[in-house]
N, CA, C and O atoms as a GROMACS GRO file, in nm:
protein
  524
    1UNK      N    1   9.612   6.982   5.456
    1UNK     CA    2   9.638   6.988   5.600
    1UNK      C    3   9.774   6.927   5.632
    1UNK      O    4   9.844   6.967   5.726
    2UNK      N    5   9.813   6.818   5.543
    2UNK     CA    6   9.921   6.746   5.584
    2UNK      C    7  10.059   6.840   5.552
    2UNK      O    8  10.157   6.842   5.626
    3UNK      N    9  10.046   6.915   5.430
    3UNK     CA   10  10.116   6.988   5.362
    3UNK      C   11  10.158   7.109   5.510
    3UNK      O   12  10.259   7.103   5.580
    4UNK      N   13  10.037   7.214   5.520
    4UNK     CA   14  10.066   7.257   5.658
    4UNK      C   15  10.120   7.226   5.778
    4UNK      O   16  10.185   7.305   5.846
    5UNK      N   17  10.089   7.090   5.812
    5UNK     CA   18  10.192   7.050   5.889
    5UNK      C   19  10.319   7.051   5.900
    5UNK      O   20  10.404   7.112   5.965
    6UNK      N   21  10.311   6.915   5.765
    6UNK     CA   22  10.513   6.946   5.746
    6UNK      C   23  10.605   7.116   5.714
    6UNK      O   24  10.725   7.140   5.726
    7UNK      N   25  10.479   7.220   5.666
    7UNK     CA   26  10.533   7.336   5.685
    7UNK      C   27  10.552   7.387   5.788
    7UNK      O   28  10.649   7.463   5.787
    8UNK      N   29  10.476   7.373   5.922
    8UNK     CA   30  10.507   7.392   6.048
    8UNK      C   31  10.627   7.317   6.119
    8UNK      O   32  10.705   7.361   6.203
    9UNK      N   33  10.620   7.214   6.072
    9UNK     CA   34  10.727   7.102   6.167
    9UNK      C   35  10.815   7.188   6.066
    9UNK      O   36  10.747   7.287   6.039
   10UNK      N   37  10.902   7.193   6.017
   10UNK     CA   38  11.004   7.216   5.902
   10UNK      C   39  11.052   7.366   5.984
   10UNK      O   40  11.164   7.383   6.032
   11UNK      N   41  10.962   7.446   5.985
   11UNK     CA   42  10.987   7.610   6.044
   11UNK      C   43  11.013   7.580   6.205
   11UNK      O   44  11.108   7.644   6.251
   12UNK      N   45  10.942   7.492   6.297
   12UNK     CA   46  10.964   7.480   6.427
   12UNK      C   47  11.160   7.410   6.449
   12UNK      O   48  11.253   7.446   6.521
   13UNK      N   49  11.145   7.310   6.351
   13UNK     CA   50  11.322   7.260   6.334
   13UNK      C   51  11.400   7.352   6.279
   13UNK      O   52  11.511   7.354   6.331
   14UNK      N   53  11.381   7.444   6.176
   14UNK     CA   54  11.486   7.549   6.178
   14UNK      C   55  11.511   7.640   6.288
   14UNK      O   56  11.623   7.682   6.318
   15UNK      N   57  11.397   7.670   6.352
   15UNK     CA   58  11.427   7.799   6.464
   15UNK      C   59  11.491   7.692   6.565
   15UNK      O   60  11.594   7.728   6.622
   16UNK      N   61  11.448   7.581   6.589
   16UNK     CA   62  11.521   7.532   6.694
   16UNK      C   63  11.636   7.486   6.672
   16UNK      O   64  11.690   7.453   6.778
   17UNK      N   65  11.723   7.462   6.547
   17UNK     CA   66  11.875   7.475   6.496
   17UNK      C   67  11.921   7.634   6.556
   17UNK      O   68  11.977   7.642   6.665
   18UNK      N   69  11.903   7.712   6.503
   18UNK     CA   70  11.950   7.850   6.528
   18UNK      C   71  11.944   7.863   6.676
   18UNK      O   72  12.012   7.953   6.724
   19UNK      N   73  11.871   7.784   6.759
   19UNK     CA   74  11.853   7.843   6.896
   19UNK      C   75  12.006   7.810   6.995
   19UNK      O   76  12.045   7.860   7.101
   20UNK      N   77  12.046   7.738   6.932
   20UNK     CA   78  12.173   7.705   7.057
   20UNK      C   79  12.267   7.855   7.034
   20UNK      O   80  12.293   7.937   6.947
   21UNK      N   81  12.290   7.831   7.145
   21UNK     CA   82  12.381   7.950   7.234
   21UNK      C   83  12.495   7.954   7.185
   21UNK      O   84  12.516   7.845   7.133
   22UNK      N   85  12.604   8.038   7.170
   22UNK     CA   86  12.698   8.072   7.183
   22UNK      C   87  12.706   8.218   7.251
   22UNK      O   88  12.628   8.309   7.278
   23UNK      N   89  12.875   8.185   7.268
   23UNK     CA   90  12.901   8.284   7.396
   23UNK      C   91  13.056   8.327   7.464
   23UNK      O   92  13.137   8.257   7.403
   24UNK      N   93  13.114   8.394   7.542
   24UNK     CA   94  13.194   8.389   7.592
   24UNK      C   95  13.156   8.378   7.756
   24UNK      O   96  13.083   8.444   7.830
   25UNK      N   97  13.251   8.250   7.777
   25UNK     CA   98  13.212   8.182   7.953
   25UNK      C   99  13.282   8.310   8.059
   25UNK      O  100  13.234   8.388   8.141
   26UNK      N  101  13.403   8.286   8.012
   26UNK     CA  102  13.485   8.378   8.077
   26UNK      C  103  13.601   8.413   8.019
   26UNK      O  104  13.689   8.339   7.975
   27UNK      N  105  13.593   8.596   8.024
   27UNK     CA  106  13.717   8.683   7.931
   27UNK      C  107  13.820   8.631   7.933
   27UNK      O  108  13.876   8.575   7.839
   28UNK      N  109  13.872   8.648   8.095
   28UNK     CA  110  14.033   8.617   8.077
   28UNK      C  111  14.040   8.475   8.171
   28UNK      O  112  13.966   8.439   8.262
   29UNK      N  113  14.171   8.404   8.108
   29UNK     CA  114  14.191   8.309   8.133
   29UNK      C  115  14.369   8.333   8.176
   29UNK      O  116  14.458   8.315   8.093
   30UNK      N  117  14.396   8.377   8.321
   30UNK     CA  118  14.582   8.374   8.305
   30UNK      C  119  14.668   8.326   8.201
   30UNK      O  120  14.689   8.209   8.169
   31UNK      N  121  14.719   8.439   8.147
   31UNK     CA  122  14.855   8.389   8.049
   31UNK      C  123  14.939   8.357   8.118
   31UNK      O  124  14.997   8.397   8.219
   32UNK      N  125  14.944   8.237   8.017
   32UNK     CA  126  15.035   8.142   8.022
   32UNK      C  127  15.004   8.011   8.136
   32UNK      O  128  15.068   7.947   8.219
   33UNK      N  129  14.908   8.015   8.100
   33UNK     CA  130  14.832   7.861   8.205
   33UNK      C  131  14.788   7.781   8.143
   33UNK      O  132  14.734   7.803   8.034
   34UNK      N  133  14.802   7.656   8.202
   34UNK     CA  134  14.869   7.572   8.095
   34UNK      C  135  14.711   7.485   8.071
   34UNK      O  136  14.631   7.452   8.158
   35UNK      N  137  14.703   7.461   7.903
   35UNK     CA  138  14.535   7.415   7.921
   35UNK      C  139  14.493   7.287   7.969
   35UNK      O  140  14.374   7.256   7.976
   36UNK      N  141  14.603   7.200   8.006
   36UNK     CA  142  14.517   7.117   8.092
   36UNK      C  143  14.498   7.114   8.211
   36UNK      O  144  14.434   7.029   8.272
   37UNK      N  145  14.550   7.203   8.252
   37UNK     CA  146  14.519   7.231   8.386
   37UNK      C  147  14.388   7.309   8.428
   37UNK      O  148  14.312   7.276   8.519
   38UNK      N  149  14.371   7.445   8.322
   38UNK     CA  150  14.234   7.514   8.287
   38UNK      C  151  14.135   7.409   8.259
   38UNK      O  152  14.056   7.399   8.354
   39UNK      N  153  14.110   7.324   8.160
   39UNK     CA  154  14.034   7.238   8.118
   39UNK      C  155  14.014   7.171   8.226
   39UNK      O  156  13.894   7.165   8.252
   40UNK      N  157  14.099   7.104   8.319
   40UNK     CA  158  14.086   7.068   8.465
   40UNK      C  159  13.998   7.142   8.543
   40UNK      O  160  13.912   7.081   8.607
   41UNK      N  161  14.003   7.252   8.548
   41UNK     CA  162  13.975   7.333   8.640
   41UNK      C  163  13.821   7.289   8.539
   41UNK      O  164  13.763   7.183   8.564
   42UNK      N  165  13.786   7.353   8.465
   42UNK     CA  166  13.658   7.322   8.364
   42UNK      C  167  13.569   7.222   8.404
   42UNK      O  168  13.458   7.245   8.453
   43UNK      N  169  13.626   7.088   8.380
   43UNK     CA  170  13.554   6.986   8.422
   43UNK      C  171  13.501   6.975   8.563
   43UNK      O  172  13.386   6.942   8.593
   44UNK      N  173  13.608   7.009   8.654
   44UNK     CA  174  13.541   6.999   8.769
   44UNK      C  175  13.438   7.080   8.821
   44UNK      O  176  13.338   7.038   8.879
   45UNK      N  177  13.465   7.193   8.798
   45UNK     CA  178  13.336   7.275   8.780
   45UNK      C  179  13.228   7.240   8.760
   45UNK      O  180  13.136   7.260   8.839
   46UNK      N  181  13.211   7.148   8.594
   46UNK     CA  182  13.090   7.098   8.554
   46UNK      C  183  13.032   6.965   8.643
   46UNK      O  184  12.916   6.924   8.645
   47UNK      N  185  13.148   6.910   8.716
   47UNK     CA  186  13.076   6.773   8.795
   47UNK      C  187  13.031   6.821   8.917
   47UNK      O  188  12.925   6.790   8.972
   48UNK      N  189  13.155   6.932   8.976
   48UNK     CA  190  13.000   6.998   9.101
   48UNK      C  191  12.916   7.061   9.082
   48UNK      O  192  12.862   7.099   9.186
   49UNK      N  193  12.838   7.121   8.931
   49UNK     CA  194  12.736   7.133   8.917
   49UNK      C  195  12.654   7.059   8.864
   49UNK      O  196  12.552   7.096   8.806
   50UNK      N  197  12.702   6.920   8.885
   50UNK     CA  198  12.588   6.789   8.858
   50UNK      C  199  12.613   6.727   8.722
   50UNK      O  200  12.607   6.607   8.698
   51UNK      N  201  12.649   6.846   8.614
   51UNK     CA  202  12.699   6.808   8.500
   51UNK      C  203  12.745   6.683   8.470
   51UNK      O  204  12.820   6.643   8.560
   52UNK      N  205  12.728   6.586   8.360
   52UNK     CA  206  12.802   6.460   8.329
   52UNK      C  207  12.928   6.516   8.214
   52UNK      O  208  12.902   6.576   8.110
   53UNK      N  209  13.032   6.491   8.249
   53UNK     CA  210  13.140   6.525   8.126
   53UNK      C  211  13.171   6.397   8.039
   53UNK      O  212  13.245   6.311   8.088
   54UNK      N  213  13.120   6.382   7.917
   54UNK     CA  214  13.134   6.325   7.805
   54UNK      C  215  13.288   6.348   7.734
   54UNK      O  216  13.329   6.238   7.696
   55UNK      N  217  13.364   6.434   7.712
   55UNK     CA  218  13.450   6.423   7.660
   55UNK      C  219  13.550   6.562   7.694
   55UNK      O  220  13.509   6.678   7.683
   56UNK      N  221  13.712   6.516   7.746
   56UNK     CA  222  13.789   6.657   7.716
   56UNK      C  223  13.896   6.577   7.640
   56UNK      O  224  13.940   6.462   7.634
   57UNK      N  225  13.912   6.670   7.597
   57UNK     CA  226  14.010   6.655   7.416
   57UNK      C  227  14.025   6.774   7.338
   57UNK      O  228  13.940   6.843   7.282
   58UNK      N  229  14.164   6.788   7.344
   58UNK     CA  230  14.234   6.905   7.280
   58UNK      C  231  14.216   7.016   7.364
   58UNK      O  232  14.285   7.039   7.463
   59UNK      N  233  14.088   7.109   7.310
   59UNK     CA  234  14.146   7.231   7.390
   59UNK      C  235  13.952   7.255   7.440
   59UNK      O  236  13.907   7.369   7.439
   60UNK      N  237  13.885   7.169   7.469
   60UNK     CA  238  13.753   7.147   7.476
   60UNK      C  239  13.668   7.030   7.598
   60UNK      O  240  13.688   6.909   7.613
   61UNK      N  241  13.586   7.109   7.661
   61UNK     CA  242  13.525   6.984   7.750
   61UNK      C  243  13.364   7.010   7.701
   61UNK      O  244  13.303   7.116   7.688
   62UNK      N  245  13.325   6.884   7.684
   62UNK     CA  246  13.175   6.834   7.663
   62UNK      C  247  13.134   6.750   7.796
   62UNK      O  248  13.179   6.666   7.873
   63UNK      N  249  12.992   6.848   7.765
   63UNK     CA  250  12.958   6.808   7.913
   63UNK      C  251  12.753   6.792   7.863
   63UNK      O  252  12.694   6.847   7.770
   64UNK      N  253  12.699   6.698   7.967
   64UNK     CA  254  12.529   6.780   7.919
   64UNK      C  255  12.491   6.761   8.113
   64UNK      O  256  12.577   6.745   8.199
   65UNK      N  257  12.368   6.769   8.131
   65UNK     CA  258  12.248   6.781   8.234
   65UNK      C  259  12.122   6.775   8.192
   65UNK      O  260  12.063   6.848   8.114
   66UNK      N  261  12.078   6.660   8.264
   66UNK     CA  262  11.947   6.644   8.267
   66UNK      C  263  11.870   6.715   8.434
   66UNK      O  264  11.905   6.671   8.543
   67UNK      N  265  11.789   6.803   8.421
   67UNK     CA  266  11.770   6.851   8.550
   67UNK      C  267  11.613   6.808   8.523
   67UNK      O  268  11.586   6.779   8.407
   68UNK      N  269  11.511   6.802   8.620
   68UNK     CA  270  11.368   6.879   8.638
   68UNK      C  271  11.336   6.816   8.471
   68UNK      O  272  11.369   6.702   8.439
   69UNK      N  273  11.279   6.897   8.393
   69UNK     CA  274  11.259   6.878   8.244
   69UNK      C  275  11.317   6.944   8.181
   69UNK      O  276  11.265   7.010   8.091
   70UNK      N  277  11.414   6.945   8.203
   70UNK     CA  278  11.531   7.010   8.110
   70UNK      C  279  11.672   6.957   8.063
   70UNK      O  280  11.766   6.948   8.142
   71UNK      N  281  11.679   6.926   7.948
   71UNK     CA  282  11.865   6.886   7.878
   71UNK      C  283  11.902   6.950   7.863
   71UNK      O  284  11.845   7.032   7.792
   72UNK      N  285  11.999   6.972   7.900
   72UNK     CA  286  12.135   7.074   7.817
   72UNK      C  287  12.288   6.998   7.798
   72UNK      O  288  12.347   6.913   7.864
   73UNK      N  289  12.319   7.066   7.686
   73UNK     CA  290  12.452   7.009   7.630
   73UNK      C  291  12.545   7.140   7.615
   73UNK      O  292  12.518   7.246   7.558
   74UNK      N  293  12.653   7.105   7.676
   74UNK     CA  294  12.742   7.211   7.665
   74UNK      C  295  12.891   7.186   7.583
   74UNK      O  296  12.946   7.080   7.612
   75UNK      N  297  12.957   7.268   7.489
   75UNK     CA  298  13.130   7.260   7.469
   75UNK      C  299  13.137   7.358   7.543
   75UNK      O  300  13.032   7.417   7.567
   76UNK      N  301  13.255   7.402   7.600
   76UNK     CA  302  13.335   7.519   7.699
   76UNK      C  303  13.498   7.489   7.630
   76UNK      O  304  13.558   7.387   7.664
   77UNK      N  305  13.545   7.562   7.556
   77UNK     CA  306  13.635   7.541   7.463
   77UNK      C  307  13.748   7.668   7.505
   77UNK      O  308  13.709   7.785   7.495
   78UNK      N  309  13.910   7.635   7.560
   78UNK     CA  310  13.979   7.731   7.560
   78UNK      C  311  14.020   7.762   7.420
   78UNK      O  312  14.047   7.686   7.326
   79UNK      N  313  14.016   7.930   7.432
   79UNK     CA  314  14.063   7.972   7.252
   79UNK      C  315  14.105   8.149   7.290
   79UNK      O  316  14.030   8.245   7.311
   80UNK      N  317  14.273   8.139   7.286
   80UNK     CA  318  14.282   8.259   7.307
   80UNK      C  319  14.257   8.332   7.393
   80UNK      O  320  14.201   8.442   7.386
   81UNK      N  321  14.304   8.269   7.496
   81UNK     CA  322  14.352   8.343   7.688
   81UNK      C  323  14.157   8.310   7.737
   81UNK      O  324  14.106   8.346   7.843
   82UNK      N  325  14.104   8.253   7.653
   82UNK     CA  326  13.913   8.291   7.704
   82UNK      C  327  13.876   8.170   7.730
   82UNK      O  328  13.961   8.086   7.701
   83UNK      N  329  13.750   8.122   7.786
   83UNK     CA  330  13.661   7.976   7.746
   83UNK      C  331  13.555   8.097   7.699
   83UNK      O  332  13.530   8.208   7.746
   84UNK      N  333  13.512   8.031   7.596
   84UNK     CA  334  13.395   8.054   7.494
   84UNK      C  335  13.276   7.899   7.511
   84UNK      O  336  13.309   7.780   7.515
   85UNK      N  337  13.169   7.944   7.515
   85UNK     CA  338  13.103   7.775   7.551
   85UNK      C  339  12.971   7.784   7.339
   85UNK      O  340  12.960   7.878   7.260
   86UNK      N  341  12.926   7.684   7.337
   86UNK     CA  342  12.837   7.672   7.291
   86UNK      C  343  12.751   7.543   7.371
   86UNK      O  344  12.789   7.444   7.433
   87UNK      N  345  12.654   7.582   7.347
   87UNK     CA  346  12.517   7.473   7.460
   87UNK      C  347  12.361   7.500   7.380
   87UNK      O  348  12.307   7.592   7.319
   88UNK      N  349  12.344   7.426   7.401
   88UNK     CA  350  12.158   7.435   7.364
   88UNK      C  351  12.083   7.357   7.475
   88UNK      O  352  12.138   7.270   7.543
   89UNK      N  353  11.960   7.392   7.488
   89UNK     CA  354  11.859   7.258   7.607
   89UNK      C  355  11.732   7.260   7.508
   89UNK      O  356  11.690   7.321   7.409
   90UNK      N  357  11.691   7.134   7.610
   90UNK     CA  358  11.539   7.122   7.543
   90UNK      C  359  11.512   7.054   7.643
   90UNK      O  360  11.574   6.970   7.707
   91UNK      N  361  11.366   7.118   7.654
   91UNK     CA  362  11.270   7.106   7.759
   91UNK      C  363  11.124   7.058   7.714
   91UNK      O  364  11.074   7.094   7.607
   92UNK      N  365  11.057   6.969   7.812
   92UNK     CA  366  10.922   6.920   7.775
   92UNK      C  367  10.815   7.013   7.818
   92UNK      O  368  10.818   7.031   7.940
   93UNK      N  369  10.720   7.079   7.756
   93UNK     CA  370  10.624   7.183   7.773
   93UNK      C  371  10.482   7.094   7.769
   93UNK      O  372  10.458   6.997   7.697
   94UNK      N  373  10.404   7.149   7.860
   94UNK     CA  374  10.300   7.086   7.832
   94UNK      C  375  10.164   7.164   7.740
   94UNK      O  376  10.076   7.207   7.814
   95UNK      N  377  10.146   7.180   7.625
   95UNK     CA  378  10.063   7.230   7.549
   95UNK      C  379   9.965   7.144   7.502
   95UNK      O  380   9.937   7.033   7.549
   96UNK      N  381   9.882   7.236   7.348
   96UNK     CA  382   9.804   7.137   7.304
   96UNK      C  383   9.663   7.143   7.402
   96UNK      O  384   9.639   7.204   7.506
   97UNK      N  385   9.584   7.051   7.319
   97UNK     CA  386   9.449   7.119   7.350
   97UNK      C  387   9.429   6.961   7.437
   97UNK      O  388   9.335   6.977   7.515
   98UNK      N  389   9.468   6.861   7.446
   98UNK     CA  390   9.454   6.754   7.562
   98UNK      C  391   9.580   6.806   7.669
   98UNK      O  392   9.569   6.778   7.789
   99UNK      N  393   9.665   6.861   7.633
   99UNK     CA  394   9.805   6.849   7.727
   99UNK      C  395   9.920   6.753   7.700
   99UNK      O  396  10.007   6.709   7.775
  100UNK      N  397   9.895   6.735   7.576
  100UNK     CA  398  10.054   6.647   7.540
  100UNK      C  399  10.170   6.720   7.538
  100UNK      O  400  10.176   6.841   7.514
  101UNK      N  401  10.262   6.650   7.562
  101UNK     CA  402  10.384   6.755   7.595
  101UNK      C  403  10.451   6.766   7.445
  101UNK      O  404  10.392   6.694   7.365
  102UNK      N  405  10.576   6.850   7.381
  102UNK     CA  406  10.552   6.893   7.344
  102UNK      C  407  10.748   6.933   7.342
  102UNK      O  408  10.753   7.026   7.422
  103UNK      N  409  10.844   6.916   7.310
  103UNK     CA  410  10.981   6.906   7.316
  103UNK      C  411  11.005   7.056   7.246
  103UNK      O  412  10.968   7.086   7.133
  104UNK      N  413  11.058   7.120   7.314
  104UNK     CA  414  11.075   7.258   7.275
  104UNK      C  415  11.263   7.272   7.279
  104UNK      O  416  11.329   7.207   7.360
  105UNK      N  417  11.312   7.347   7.201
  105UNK     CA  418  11.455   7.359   7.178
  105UNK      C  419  11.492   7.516   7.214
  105UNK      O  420  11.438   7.615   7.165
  106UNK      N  421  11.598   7.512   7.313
  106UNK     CA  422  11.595   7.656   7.323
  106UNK      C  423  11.790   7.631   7.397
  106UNK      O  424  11.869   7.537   7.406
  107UNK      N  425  11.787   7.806   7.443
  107UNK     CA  426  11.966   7.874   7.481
  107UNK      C  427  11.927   7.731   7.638
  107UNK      O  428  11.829   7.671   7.683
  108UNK      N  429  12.100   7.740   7.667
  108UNK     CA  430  12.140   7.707   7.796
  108UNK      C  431  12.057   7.772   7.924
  108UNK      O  432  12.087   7.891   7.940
  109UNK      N  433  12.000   7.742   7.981
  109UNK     CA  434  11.963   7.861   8.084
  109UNK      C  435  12.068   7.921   8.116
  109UNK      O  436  12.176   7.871   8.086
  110UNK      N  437  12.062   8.018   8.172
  110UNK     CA  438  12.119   8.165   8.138
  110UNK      C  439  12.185   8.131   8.317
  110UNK      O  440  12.306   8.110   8.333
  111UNK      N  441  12.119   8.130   8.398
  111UNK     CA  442  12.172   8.098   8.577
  111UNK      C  443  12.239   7.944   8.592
  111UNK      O  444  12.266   7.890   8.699
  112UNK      N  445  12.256   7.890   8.469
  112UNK     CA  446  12.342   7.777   8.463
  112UNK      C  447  12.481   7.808   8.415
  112UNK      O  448  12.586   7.760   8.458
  113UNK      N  449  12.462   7.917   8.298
  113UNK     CA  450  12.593   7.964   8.290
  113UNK      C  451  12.675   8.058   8.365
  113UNK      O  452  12.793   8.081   8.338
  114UNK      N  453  12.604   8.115   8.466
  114UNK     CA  454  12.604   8.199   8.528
  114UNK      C  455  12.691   8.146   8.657
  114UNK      O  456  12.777   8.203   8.724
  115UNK      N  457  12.633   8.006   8.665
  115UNK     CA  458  12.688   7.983   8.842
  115UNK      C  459  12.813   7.908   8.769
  115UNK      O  460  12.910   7.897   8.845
  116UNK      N  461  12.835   7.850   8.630
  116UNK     CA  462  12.964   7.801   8.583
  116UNK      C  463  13.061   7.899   8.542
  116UNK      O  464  13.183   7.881   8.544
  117UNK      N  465  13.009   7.990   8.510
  117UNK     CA  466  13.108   8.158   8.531
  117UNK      C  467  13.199   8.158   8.650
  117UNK      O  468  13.318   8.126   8.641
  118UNK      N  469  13.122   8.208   8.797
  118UNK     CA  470  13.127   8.173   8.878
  118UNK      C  471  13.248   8.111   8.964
  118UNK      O  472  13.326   8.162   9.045
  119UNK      N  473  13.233   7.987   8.917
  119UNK     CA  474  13.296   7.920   8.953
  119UNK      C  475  13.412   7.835   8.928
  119UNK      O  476  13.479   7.749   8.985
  120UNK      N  477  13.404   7.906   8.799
  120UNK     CA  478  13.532   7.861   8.734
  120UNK      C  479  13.646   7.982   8.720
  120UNK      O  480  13.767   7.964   8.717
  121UNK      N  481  13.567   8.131   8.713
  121UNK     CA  482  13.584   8.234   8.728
  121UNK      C  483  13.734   8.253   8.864
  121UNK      O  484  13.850   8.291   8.849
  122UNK      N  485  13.643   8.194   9.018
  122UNK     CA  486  13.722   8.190   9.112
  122UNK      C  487  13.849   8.113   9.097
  122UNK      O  488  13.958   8.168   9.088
  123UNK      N  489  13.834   8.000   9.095
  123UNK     CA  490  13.962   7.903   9.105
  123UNK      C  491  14.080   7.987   9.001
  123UNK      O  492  14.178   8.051   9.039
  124UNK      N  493  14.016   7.955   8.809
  124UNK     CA  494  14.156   8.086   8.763
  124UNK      C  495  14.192   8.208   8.829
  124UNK      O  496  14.310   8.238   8.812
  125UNK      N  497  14.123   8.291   8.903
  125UNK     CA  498  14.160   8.398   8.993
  125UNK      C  499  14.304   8.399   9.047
  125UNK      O  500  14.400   8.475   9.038
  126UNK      N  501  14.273   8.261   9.118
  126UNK     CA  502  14.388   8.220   9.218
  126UNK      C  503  14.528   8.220   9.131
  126UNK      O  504  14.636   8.260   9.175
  127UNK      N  505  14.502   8.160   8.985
  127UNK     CA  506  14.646   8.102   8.954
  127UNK      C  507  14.725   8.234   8.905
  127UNK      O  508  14.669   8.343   8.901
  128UNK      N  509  14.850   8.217   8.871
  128UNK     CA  510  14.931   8.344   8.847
  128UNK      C  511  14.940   8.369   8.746
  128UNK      O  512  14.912   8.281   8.665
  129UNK      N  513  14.983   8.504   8.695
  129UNK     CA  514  14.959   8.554   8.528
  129UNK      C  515  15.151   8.463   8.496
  129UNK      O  516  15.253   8.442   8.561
  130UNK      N  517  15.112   8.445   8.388
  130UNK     CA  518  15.320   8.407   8.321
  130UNK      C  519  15.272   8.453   8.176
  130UNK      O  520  15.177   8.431   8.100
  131UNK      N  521  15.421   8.550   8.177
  131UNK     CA  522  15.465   8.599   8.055
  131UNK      C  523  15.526   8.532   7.973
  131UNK      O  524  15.561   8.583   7.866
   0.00000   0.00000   0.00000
């Protein structure tokens, strides 16, 4: 029985490695804008959506959220006129045959990246293309 277990726990931690997200945030990013100013634009984004920003450095902002029962951790990384993000969350489920909860690993929600699209989307809009 114990054996089964650790075969279950072992298969539940691999799928939940593979589960984090990757992605592209947003296609274009104006050429020739300059990345700390983008990365600027980035962060703030993530603090009006409640986001805590942990770290910008180089060409990358780390950010996570704790909402409701849900973590998420995000990079949003400029690379080649784009932000590309990687993120994962994990959320407490309540299962099990008493109702113990139960830490499940899964993608970013999907309307989190969505409203950081959004909104980061607009502000680069504004700035001008340079050749």
């Amino acid at each position: 029985m114990i054996t089964i277990c650790r075969a279950l726990l072992a298969c539940v931690l691999c799928i939940s490695v593979c589960r984090a997200d990757t992605g592209v945030l947003v296609e274009h990013v104006p050429h020739g804008a300059e990345p700390a100013i983008v990365l600027a634009v980035v962060k703030q984004a993530l603090i009006n959506r409640a986001w805590t920003v942990r770290l910008v450095e180089g060409n990358h902002v780390d950010a996570d959220i704790s909402h409701g029962q849900i973590e998420a951790r995000i990079r949003i990384e400029l690379s080649q006129n784009r932000l590309t993000y990687e993120g994962s969350s994990r959320r407490m489920l309540p299962t099990g045959p008493q109702g113990q909860k139960v830490l499940r690993e899964g993608e970013t929600p999907k309307r989190w990246l969505e409203y950081l699209r959004r909104d980061i989307s607009s502000i680069l809009a504004t700035m001008p293309e340079h050749r």
